[in-house]
N, C-alpha and C positions, 0 to 999 in steps of 0.2 A: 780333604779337597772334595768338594762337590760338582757336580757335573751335570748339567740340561740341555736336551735338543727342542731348537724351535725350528719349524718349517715354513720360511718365510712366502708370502704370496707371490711372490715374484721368482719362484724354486730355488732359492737358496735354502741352504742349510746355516743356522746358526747356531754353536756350541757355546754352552754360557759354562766357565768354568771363575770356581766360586773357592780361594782356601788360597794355600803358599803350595807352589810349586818345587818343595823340596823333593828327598827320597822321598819320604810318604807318600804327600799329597800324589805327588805323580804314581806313585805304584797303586792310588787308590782309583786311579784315570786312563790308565797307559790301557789296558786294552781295550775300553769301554772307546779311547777316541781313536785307538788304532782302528776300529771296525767299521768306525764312522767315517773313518779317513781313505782304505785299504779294499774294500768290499767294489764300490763302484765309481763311476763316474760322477764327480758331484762339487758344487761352487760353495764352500764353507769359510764361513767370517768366525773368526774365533774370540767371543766375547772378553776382555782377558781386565775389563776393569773393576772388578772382584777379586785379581787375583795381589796378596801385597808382596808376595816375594816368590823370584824366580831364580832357581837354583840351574847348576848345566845339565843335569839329568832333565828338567824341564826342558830346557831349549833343546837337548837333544829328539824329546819328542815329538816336539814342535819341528824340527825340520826334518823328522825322518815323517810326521804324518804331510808334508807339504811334498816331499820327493813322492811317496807311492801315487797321492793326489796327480802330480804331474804325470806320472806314467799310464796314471790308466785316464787321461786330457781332462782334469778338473783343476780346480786350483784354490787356493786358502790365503786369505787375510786376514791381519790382526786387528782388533779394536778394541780401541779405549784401554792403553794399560796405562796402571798408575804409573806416576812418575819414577818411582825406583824401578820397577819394572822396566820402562819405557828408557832409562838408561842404561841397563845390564843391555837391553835389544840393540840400542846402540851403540853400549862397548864392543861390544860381541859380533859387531856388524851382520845380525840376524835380520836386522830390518832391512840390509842391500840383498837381502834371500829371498822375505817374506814381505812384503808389503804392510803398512801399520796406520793407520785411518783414524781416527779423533771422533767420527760419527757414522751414524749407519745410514745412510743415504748414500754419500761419497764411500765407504765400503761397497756396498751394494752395487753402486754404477762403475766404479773402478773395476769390480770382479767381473761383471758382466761383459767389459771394453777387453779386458784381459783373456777371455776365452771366444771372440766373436774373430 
């Protein structure tokens, strides 16, 4: 699993993660995006349509980096997962947790309405 920060112009942070969200792929990401999540306050969209497969240790990370996000007033949306993906989110009812967005415009202005 791969993993990139972009910093968007409008201060968001973007994490592009890139692989299968099993054990591995996650233990090769869990701290790199716990720090990025956990450290400070911050509006991050989390790029997730590179990702083909998400296992529950993935989603576990995913809502434990969205809960620190909220306690210290930032907050984390999803974009663009693939379709298997984007079904485990919604067996899982992860998306009534985490918000989940199709493009980064409507990410971006959604995250911004959600912390104003």
């Amino acid at each position: 699993m791969d993993m990139s920060v972009e910093y968007l112009s409008d201060g968001l942070k973007k994490i592009n993660l890139k692989g299968r969200m099993d054990i591995e792929g996650t233990q090769a990401v869990d701290l790199r995006l716990s720090i990025e999540t956990s450290i400070q306050k911050a509006l991050i969209i989390v790029d997730l349509s590179l990702v083909e497969f998400m296992a529950s240790v993935g989603l576990g990370v995913l809502v434990r980096s969205a809960k620190a996000l909220r306690l210290r007033g930032g907050n984390i949306v999803l974009l663009s997962p693939q379709p298997v993906v984007a079904l485990v989110l919604e067996k899982t009812r992860i998306n009534e947790v985490i918000s989940v967005y199709n493009d980064l415009n409507t990410a971006s202005e959604a995250l911004r309405k959600i912390n104003t």
